[in-house]
Each structure stands twice: as C-alpha cells, then as structure tokens.
N, CA, C and O of each residue as an XYZ file, in Angstrom:
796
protein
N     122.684    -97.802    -13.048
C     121.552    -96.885    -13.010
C     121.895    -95.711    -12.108
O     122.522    -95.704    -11.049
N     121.271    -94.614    -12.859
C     121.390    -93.265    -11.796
C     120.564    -92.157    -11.448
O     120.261    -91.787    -12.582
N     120.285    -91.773    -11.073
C     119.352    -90.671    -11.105
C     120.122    -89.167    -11.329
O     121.045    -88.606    -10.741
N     119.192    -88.782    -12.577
C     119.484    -87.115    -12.518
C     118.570    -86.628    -11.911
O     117.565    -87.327    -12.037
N     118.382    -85.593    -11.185
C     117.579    -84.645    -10.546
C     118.442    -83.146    -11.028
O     119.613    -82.774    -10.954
N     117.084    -82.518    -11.577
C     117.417    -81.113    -11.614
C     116.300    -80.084    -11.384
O     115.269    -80.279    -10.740
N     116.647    -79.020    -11.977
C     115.610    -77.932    -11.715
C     116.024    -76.824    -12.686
O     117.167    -76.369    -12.636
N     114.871    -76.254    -13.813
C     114.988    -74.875    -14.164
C     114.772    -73.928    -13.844
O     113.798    -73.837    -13.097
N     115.520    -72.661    -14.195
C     115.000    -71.529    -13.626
C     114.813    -70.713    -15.052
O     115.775    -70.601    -15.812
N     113.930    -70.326    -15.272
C     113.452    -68.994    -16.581
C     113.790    -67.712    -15.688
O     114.040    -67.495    -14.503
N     113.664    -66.949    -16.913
C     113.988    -65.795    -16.702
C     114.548    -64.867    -15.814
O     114.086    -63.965    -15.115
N     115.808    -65.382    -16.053
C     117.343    -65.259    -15.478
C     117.895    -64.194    -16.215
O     117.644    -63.973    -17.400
N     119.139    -63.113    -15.035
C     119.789    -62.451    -15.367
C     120.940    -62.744    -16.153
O     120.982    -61.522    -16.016
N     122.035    -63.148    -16.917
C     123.169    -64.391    -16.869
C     124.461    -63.609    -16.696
O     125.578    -64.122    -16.628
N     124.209    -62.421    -16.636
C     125.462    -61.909    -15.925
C     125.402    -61.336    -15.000
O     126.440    -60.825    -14.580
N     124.032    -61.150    -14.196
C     124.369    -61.129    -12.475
C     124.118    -62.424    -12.285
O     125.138    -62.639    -11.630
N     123.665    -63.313    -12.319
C     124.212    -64.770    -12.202
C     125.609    -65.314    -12.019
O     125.982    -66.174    -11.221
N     126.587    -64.375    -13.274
C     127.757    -65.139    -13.286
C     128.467    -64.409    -11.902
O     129.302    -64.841    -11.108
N     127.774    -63.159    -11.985
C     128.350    -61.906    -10.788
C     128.440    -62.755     -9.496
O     129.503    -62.826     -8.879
N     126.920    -63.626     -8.947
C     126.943    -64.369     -8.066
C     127.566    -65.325     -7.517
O     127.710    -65.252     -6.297
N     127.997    -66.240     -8.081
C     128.434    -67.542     -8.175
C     129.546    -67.389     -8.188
O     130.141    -68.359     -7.720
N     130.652    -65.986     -8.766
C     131.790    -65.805     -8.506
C     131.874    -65.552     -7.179
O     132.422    -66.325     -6.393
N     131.279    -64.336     -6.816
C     131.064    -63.697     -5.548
C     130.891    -65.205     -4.195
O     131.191    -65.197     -3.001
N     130.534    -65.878     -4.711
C     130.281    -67.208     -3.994
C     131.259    -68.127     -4.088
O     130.901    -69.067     -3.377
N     132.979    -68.521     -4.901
C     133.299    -69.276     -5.335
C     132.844    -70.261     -6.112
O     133.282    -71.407     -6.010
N     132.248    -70.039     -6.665
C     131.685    -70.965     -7.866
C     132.454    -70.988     -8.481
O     133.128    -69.959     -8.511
N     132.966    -72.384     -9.561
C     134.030    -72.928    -10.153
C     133.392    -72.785    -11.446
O     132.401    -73.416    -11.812
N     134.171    -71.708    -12.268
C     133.571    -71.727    -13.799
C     134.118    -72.852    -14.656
O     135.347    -72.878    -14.723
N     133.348    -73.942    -15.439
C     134.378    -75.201    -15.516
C     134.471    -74.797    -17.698
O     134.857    -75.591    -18.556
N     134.109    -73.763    -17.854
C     134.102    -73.398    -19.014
C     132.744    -73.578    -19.917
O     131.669    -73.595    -19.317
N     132.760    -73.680    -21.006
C     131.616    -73.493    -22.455
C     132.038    -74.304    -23.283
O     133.245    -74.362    -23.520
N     131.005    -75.230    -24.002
C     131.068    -75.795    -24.998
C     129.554    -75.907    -25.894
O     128.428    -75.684    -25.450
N     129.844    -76.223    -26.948
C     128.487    -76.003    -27.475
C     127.747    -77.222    -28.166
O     128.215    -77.870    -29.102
N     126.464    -77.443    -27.534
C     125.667    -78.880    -27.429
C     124.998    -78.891    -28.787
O     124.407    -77.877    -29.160
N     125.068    -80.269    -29.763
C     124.062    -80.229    -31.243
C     123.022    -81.726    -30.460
O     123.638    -82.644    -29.918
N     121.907    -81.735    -30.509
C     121.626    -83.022    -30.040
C     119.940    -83.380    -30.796
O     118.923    -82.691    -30.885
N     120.319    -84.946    -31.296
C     119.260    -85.393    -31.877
C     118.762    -86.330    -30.910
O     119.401    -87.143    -30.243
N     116.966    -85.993    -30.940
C     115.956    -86.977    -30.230
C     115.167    -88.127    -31.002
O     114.251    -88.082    -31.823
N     115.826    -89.095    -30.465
C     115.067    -90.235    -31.316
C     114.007    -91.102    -30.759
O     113.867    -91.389    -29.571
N     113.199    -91.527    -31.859
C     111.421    -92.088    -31.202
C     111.322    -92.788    -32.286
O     111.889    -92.553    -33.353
N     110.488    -93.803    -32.000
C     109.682    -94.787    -32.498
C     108.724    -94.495    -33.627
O     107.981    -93.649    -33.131
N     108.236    -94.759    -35.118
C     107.263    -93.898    -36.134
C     105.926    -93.092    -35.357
O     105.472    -91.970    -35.583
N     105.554    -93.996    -34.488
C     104.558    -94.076    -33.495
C     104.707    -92.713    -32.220
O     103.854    -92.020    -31.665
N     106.045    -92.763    -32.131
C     106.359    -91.620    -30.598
C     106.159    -92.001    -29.484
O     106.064    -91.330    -28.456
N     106.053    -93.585    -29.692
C     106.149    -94.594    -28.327
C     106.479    -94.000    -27.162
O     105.839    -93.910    -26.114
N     107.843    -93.497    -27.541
C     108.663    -92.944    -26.255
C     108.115    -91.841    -25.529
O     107.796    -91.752    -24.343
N     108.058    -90.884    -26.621
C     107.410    -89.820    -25.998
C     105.713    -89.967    -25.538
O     105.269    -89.050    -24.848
N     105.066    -90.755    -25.799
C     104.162    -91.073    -24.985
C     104.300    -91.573    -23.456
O     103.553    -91.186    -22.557
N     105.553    -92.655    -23.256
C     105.735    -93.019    -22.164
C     106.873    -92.660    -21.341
O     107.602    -93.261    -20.552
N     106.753    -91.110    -21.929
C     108.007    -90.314    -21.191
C     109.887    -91.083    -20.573
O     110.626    -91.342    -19.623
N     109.664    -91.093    -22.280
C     111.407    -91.754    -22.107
C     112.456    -90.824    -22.887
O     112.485    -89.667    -22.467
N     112.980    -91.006    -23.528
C     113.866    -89.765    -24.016
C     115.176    -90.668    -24.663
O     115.845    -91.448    -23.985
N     115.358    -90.443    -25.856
C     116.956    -91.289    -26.016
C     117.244    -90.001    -27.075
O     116.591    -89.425    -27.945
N     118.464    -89.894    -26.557
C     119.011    -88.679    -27.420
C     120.928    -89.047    -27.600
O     121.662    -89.763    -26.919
N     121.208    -88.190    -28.814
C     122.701    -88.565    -29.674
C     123.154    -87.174    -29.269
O     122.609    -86.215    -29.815
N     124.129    -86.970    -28.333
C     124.470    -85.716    -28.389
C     125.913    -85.373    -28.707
O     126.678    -86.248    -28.300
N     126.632    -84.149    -29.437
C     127.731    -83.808    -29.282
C     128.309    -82.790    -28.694
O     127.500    -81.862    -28.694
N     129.357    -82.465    -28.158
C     129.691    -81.624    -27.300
C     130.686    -81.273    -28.032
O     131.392    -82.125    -28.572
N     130.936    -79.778    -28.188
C     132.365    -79.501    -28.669
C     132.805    -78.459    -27.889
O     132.210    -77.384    -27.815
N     134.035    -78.780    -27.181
C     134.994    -77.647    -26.716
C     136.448    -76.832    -27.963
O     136.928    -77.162    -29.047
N     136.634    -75.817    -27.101
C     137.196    -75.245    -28.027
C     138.577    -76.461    -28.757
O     138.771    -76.657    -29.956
N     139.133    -76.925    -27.911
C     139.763    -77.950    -28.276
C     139.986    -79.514    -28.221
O     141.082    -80.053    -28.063
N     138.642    -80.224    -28.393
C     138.152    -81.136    -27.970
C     136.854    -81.382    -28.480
O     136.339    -80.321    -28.833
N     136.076    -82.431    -28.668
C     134.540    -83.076    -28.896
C     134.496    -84.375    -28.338
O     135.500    -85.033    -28.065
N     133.029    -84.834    -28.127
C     133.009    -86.096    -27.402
C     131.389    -86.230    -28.254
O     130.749    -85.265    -28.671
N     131.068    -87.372    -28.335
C     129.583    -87.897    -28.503
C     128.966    -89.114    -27.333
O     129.516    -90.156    -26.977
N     127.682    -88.564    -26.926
C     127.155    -89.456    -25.824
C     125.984    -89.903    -26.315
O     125.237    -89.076    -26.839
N     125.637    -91.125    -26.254
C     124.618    -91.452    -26.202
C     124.202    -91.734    -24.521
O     124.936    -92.170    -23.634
N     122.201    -91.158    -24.408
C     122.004    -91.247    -23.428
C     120.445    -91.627    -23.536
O     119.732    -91.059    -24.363
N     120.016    -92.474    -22.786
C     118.504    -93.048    -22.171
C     118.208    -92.229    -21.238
O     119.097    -91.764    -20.526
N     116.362    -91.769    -21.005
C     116.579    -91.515    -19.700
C     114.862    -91.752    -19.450
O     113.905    -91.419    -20.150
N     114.920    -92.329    -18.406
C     113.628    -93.391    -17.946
C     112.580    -92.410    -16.875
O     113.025    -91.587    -16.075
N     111.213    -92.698    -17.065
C     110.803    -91.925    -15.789
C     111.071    -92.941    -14.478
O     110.848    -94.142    -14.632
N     111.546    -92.445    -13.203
C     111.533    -93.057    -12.225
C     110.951    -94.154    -11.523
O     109.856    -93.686    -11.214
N     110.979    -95.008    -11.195
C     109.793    -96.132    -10.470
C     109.581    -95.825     -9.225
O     110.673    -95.734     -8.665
N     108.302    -95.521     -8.169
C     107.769    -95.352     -6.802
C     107.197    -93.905     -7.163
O     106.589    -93.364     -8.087
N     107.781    -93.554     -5.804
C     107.208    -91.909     -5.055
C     108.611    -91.366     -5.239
O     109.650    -91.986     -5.015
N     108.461    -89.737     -5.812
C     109.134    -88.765     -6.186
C     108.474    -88.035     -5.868
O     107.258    -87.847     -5.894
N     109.994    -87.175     -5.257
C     108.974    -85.530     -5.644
C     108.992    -84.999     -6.808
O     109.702    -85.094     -7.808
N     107.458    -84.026     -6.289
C     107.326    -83.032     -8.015
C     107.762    -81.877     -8.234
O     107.563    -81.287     -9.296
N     108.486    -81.350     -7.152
C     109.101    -80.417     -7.234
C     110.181    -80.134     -7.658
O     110.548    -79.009     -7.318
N     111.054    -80.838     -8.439
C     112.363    -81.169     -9.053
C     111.950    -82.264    -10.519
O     110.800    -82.693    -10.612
N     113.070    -82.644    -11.643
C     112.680    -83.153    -12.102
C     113.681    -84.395    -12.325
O     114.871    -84.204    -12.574
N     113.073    -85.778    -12.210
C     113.964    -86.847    -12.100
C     113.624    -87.800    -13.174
O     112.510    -88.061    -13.627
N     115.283    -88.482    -13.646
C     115.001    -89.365    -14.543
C     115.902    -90.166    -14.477
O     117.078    -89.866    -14.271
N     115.300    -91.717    -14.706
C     116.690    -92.649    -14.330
C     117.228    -92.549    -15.687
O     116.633    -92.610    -16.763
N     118.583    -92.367    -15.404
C     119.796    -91.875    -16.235
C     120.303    -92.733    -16.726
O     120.437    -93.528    -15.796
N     120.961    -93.444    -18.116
C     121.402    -94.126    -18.110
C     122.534    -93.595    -19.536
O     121.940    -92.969    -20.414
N     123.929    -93.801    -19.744
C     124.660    -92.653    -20.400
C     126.065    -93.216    -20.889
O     126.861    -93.452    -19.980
N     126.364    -93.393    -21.806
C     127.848    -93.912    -22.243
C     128.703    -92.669    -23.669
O     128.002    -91.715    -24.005
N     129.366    -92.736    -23.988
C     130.508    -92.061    -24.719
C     130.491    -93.266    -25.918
O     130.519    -94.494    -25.832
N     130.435    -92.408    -26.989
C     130.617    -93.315    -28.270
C     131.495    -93.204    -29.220
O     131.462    -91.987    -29.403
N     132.453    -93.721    -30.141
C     133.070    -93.113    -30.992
C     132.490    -92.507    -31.840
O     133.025    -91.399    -31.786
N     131.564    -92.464    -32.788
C     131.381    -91.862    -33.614
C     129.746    -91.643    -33.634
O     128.890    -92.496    -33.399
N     129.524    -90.013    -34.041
C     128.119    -89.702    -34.129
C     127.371    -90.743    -35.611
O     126.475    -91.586    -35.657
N     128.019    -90.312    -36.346
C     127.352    -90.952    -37.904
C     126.976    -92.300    -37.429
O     125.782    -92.598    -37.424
N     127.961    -93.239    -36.986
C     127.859    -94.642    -37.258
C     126.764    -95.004    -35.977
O     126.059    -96.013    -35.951
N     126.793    -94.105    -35.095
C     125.468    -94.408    -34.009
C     124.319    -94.009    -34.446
O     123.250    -94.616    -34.375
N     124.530    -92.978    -34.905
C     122.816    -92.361    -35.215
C     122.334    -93.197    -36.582
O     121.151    -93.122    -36.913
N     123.497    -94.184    -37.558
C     122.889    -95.093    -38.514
C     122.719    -96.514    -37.604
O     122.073    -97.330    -38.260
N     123.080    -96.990    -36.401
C     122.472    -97.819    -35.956
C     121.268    -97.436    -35.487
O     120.299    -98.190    -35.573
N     121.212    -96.557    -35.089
C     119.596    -96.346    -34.126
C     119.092    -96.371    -35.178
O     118.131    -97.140    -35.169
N     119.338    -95.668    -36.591
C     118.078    -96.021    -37.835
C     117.985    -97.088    -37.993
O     116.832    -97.472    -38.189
N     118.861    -97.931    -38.000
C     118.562    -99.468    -38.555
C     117.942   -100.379    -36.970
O     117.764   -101.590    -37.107
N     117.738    -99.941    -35.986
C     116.920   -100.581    -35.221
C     115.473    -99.827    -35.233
O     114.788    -99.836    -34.211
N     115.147    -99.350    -36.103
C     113.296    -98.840    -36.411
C     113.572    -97.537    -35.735
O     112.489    -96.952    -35.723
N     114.460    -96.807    -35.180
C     114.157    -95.558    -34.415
C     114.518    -94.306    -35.859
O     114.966    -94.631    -36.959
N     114.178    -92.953    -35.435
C     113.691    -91.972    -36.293
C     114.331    -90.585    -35.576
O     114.125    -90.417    -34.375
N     115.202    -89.483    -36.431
C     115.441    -88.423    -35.445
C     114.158    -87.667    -35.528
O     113.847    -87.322    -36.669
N     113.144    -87.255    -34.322
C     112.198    -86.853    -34.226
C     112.337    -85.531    -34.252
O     111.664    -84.758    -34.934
N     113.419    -85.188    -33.335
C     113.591    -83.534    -33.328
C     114.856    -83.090    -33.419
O     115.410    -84.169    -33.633
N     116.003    -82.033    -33.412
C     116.857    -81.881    -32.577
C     117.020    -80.486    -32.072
O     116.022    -79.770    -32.145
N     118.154    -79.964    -31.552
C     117.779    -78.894    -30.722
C     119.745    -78.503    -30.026
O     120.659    -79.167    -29.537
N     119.514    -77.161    -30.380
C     121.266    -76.933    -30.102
C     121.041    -75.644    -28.543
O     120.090    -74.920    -28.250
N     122.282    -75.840    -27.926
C     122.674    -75.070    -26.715
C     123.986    -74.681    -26.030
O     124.540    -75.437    -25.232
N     124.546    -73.282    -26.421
C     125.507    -73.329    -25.732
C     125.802    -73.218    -24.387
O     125.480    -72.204    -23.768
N     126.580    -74.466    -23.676
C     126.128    -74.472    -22.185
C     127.550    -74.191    -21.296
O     128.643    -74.718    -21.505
N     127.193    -73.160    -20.196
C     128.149    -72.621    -19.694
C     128.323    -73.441    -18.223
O     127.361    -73.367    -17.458
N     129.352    -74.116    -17.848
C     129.405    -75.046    -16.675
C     129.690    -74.364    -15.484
O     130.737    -73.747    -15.682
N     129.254    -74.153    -14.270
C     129.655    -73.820    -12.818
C     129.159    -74.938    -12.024
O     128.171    -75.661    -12.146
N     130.413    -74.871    -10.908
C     130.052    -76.022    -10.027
C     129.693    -75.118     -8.530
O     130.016    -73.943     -8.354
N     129.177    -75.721     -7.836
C     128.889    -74.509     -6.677
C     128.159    -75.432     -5.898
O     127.043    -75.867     -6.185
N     129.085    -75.822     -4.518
C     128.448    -76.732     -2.855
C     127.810    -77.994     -3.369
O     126.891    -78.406     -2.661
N     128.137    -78.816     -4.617
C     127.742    -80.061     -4.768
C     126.196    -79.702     -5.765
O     125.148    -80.288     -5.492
N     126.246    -79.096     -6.439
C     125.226    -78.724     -7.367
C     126.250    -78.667     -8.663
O     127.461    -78.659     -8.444
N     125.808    -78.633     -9.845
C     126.176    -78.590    -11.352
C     124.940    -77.416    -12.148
O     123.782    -77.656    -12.490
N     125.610    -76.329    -12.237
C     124.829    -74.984    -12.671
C     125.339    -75.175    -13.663
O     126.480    -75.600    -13.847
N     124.311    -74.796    -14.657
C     124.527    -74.374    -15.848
C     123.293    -73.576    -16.942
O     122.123    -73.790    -17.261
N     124.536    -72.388    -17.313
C     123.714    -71.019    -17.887
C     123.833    -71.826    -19.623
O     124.841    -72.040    -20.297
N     122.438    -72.108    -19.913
C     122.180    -72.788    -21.390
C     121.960    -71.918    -22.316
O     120.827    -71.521    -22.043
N     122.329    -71.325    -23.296
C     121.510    -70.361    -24.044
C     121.087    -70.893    -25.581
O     121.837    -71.141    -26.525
N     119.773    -70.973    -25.510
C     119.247    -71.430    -26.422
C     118.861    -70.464    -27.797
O     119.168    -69.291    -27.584
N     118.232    -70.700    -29.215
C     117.947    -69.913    -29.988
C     116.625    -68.894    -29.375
O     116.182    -67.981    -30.072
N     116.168    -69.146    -28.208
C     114.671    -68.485    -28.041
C     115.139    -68.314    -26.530
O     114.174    -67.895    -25.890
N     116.066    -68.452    -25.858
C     115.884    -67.665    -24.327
C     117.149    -68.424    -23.622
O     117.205    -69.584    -24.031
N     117.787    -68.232    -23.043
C     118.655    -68.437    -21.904
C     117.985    -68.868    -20.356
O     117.137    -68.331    -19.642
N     118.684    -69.917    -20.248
C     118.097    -71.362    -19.201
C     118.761    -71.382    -17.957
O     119.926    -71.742    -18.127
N     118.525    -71.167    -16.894
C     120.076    -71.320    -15.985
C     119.088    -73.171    -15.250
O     117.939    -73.372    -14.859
N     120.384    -74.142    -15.405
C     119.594    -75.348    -15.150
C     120.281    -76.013    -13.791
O     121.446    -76.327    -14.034
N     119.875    -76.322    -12.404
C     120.391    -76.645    -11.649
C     120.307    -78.369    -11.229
O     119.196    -78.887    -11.118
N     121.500    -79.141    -11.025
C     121.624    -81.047    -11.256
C     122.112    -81.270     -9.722
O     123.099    -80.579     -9.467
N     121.745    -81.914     -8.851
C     122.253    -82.292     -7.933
C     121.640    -82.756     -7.164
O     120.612    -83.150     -7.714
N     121.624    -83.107     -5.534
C     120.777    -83.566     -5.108
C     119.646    -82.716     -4.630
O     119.941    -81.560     -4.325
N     117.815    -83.268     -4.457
C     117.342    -81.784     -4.051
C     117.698    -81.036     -3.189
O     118.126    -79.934     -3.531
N     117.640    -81.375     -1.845
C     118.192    -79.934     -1.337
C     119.516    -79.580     -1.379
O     119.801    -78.842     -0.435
N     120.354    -79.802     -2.045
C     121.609    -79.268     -2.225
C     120.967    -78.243     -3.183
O     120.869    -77.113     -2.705
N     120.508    -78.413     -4.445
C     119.636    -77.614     -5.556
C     118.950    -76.559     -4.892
O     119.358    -75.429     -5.158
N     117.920    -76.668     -4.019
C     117.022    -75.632     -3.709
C     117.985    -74.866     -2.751
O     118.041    -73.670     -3.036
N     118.698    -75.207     -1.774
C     120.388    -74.713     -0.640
C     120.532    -73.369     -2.007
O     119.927    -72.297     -2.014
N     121.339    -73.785     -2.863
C     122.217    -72.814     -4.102
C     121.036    -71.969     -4.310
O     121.029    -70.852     -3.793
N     120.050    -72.363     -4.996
C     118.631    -71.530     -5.449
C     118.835    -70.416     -4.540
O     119.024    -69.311     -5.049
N     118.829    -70.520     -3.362
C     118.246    -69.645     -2.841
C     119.695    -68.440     -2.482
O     119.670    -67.243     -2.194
N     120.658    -69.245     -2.630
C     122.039    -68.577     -2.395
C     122.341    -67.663     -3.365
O     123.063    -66.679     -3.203
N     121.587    -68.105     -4.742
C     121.678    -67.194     -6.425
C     120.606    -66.429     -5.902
O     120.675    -65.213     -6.079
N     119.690    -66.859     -5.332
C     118.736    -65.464     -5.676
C     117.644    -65.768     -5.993
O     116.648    -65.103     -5.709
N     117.641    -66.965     -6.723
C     116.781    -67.472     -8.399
C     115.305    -67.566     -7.594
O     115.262    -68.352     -6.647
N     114.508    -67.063     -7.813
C     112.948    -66.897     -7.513
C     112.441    -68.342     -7.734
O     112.784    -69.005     -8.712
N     111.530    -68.834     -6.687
C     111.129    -70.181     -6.890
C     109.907    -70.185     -7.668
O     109.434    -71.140     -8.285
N     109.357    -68.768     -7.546
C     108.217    -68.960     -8.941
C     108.523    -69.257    -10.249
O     107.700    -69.742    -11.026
N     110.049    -68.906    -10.634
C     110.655    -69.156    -11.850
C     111.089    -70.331    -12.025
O     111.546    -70.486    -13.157
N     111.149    -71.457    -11.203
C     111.619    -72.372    -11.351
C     110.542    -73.408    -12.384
O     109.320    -73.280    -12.452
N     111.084    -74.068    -12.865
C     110.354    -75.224    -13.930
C     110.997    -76.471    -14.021
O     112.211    -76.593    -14.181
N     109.973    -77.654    -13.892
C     110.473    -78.754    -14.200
C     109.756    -79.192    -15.935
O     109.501    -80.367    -16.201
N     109.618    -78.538    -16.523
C     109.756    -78.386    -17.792
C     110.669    -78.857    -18.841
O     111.585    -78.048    -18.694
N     111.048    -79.664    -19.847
C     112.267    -79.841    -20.957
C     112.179    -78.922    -21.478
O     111.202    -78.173    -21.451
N     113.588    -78.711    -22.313
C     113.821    -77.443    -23.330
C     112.419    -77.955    -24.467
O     111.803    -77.059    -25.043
N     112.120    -79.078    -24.639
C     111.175    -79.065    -25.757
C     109.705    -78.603    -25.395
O     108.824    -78.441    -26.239
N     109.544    -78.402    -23.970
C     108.392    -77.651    -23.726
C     108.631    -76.586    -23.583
O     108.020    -76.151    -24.559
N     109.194    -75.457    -22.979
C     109.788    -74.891    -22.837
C     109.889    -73.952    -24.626
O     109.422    -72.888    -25.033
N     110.433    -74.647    -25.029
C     109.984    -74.214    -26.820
C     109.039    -73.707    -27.171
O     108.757    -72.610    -27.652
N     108.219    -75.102    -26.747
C     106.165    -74.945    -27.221
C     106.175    -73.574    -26.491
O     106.031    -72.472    -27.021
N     106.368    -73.839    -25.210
C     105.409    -72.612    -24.651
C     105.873    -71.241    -25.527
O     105.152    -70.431    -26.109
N     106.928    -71.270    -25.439
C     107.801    -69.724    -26.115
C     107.017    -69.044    -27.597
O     106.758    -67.903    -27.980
N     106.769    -70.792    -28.294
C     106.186    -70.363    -29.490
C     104.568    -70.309    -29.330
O     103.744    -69.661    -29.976
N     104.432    -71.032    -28.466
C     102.694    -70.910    -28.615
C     102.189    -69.244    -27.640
O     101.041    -68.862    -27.415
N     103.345    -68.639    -27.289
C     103.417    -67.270    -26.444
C     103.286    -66.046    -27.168
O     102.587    -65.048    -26.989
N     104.586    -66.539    -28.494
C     104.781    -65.698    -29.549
C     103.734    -65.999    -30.573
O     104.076    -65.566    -31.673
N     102.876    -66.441    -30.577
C     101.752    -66.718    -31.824
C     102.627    -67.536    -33.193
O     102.059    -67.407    -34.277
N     103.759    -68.234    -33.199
C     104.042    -68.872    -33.615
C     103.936    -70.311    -34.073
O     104.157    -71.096    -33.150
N     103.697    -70.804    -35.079
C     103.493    -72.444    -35.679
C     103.759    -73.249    -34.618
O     104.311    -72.639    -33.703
N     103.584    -74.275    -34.438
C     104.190    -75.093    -33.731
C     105.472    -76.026    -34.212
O     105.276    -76.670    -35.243
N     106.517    -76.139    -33.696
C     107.869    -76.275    -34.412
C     108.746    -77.495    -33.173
O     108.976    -77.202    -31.999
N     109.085    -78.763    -33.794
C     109.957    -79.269    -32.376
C     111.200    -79.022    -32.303
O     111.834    -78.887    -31.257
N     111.698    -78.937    -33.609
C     113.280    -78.710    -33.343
C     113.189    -77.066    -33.379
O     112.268    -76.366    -33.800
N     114.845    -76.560    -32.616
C     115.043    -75.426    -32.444
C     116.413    -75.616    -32.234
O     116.807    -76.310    -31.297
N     117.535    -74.809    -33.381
C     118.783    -74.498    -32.918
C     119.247    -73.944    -34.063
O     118.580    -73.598    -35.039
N     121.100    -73.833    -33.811
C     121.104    -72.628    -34.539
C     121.987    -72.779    -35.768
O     122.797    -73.693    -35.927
N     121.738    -71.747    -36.658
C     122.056    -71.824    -38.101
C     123.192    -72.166    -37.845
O     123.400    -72.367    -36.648
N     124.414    -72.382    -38.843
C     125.499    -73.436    -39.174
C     126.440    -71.899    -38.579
O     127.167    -71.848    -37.587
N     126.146    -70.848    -39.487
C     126.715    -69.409    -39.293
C     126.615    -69.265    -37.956
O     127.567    -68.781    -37.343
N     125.428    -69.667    -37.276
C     125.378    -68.780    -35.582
C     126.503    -69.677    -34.772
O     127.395    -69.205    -34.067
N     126.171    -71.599    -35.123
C     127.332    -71.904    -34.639
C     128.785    -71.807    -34.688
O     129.537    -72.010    -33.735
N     129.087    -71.515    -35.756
C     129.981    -71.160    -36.068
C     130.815    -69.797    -35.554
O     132.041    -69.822    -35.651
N     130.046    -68.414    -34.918
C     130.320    -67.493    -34.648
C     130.301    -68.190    -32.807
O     131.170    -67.849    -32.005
N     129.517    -68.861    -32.551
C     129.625    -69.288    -30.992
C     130.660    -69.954    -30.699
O     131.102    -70.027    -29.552
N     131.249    -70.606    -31.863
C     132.632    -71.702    -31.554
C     133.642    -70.747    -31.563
O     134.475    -70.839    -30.661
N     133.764    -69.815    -32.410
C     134.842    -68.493    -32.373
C     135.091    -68.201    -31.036
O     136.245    -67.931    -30.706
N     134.213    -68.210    -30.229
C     134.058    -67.512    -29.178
C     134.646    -68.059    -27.678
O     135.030    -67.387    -26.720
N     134.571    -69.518    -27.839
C     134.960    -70.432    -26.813
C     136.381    -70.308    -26.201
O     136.741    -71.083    -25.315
C-alpha cells in the first residue's frame, strides 16, 4: 500500500513554467503520451464510493508499458488541502487481454480520457505539465509540504490550485462552455498521432 498525494494547478503558463523549473534545476525526465480506460460496476458502485480502477498505456517515443492501477479513498484524518489516495499499481503485459478480464469479472469501460504528460522532477516533488483535449494541467505528487515548498518556488497561485480529477475538471470546462455533458475526453487517432511525431 501507498499513498499518492498531489495537487492541481489550472491555469498555468507551460512555457514560463518550463522557463522556471529550468531556471531552478528541474530534471526534464521527458513526454509520453497517456490513453486510459475507467472501469465501474453497471451500477457505478465505484464511483459512488470514490474508488477509481483504471487500464492505462503509456507510450514513449521508443517504448510502451500498460499499468493497471486501484486507487482507494484513504482511512482516518487527511488533509483537504491536497488530494490523497491509497495507491495500489502493477505493470501488465498486455492491454487487450486485461481490459477482457476486467469484462469478464462484471466491470464496464465507463469512460476514457487521453493526456500528453510532460515529466519534471524538482526537490522531491514529481511535476507534471498534462495537456489535455480542453486545457493544460500542471499536476504536483509528493509529499505535502514538499508540494506546497515547489508551489510556491514556480510561482503557481494557491487560488489555482485544485484537488479536483481530470474528470471533473472536464464537467466543469463543459458545463462553463454551455456544453452537453460528456465523460470521456481525448484525442482523435490523427491528433495522437501528430503528438507521437513529436516525442
């Protein structure tokens, strides 16, 4: 068992960001680009009791990996100022043959949702500039005050900060823009495809 703790920040610069973090030694650990399906119960069990199991793939320019990952709300007293989830996370061989077991144990892909995510490491924090189909994320993982320490070293305004998921984070964007309500969000086969060029 582990705990993730992180923190978002909206509405971010991402290249005086990157300006910063250089200017700071920050370790650019490169880009790869995230496809990831969320799976739930017919019911949405999970997402009622704020759990999360998701199939994700990662592809680097020369390289891919698939993870499956759980992630639990915490047991006791937390703070609410960060957002924590007991973590739980393994490496799988193959996407197909996992995501047809999770069907054959009653689970359902509910949503999914793509991101190309740019890695910096910086004083024991894990930064990373996400850019999604609807806005660019800068997301900070570490312990809290190591997290809020960097925050304030970037710059990043604590009014901007959110402990929010990309799937709220969505809602809000679309329910902002007078848009349907929609859970999945990512990008055409073409957009990925021009983002993998790029890596």
């Amino acid at each position: 068992m582990a705990f993730e703790i992180e923190l978002k920040f909206i509405h971010i610069n991402p290249s005086l960001l990157r300006e910063k973090l250089s200017a700071l030694g920050g370790l650019c650990k490169g880009r790869h680009l995230e496809r990831n399906v969320v799976f739930d119960l017919p019911e949405r069990d999970m997402k009622e009791a704020g759990k999360l199991l998701r199939l994700r793939t990662k592809q680097w320019k020369d390289r891919h990996e698939t993870v499956l990952t759980l992630k639990l709300p915490p047991k006791g007293d937390m703070p609410v100022d960060v957002k924590i989830y007991d973590e739980r996370e393994t490496k799988v061989e193959s996407f197909d043959g996992t995501y047809a077991i999770l069907e054959g144990l009653g689970y359902d892909g509910a949503f999914r949702y793509d991101k190309m995510r740019e890695e910096w490491a910086l004083d024991n924090v894990e930064i990373c500039l996400d850019e999604l189909s609807f806005d660019t994320v800068v997301e900070l993982e570490g312990e809290r005050d190591d997290i809020f320490a960097v925050a304030d070293k970037l710059c990043l305004p604590r009014e901007n900060a959110s402990t929010a998921t990309y799937h709220e984070l969505h809602s809000s964007y679309r329910e902002r823009e007078n848009l349907a309500p929609q859970d999945s969000f990512y990008f055409t086969d073409d957009e990925c495809q021009r983002l993998l060029e790029k890596l």
